[in-house]
N, C-alpha and C positions, 0 to 999 in steps of 0.2 A: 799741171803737166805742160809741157813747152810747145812750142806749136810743131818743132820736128816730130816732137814724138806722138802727137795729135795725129797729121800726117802720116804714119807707119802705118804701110800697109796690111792689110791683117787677112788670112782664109781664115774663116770660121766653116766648122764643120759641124751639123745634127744630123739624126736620122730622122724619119717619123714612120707613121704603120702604115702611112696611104697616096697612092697616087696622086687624088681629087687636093689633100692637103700640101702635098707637095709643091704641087702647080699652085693653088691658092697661094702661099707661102712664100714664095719664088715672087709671084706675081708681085705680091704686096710688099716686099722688102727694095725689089725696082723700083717701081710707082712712085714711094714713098723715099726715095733718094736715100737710103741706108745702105743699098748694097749697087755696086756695079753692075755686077753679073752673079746670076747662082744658075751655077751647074744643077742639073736633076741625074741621080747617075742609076742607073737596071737597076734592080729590088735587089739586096744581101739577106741571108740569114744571118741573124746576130744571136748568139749564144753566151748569155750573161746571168749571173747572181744576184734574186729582185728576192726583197724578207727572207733569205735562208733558202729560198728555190733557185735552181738553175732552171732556167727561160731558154724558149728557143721564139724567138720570133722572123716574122721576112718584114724589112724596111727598107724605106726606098732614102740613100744616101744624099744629104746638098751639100755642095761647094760651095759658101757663099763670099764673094770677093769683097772687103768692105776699107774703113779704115780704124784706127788706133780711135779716134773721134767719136766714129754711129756706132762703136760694138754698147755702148749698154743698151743703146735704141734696138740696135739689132737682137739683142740679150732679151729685152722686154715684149719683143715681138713675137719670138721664139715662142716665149714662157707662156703670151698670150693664146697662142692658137694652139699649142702643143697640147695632146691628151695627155702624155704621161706625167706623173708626178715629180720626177725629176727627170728631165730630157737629155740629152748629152748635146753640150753645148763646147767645144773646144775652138779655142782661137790661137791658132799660129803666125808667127811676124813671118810677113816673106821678106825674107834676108837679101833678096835679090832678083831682078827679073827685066824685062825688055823694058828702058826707061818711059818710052810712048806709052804701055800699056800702063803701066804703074801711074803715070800721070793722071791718065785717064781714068781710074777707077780714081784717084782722088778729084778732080774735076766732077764725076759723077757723084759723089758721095757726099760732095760740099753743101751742097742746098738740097732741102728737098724740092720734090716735084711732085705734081698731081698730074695723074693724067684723066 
C-alpha cells in the first residue's frame, strides 16, 4: 500500500454492551496511538439477526478517528476486548474534512504512545 493511501483517513465505527468497556476501549486505543479521538456516543438499541433469532440489545456507539495504517491494530484491539463473537467493525474513508484536523489525527496515529 503506498504511503498516501497509508495516510487516508479512516472513522471506524463498533458498538459494545457497556459503558465500563466503552471508556476502557476509548482509553486504550488513545494511549496506544491507534486512534486520534473516539467519540463515546448515548446507549442505541440495536435490533439485529444473531443464529436465526432477531436481538434486541442497548449498546453504547464509538467513533473511532484513526488512519488507513493502525485500522488492523485498531481491528485487533477491537476483537480483543470485545465480548461478542463477531463485533461490528466498519471503517469509512473520510473523503474530506478540515485539513488541520485531518493532519492531526494522522500526526496522532503515527507513533504509538504510552502514557
Amino acid at each position: 500500500m503506498t504511503s498516501s493511501l497509508l495516510n487516508q483517513p479512516l472513522l471506524v465505527l463498533t458498538n459494545v454492551p457497556e459503558e465500563a468497556l466503552a471508556q476502557s476501549l476509548a482509553r486504550a486505543l488513545v494511549e496506544e496511538g491507534l486512534a486520534a479521538c473516539v467519540n463515546i456516543l448515548a446507549p442505541v438499541a440495536s435490533v439485529y439477526r444473531w443464529q436465526g433469532q432477531v436481538e434486541h440489545a442497548t449498546e453504547i456507539p464509538l467513533l473511532i478517528k484513526t488512519t488507513q495504517a493502525r485500522y488492523e491494530d485498531v481491528e485487533r484491539a477491537i476483537c480483543r476486548a470485545h465480548p461478542y463473537d463477531v463485533p461490528e467493525i466498519v471503517a469509512l474513508p473520510i473523503a474530506a474534512g478540515l485539513p488541520a484536523y485531518l493532519e492531526w489525527m494522522r500526526e496522532e496515529t503515527g507513533k504509538p504512545l504510552r502514557v
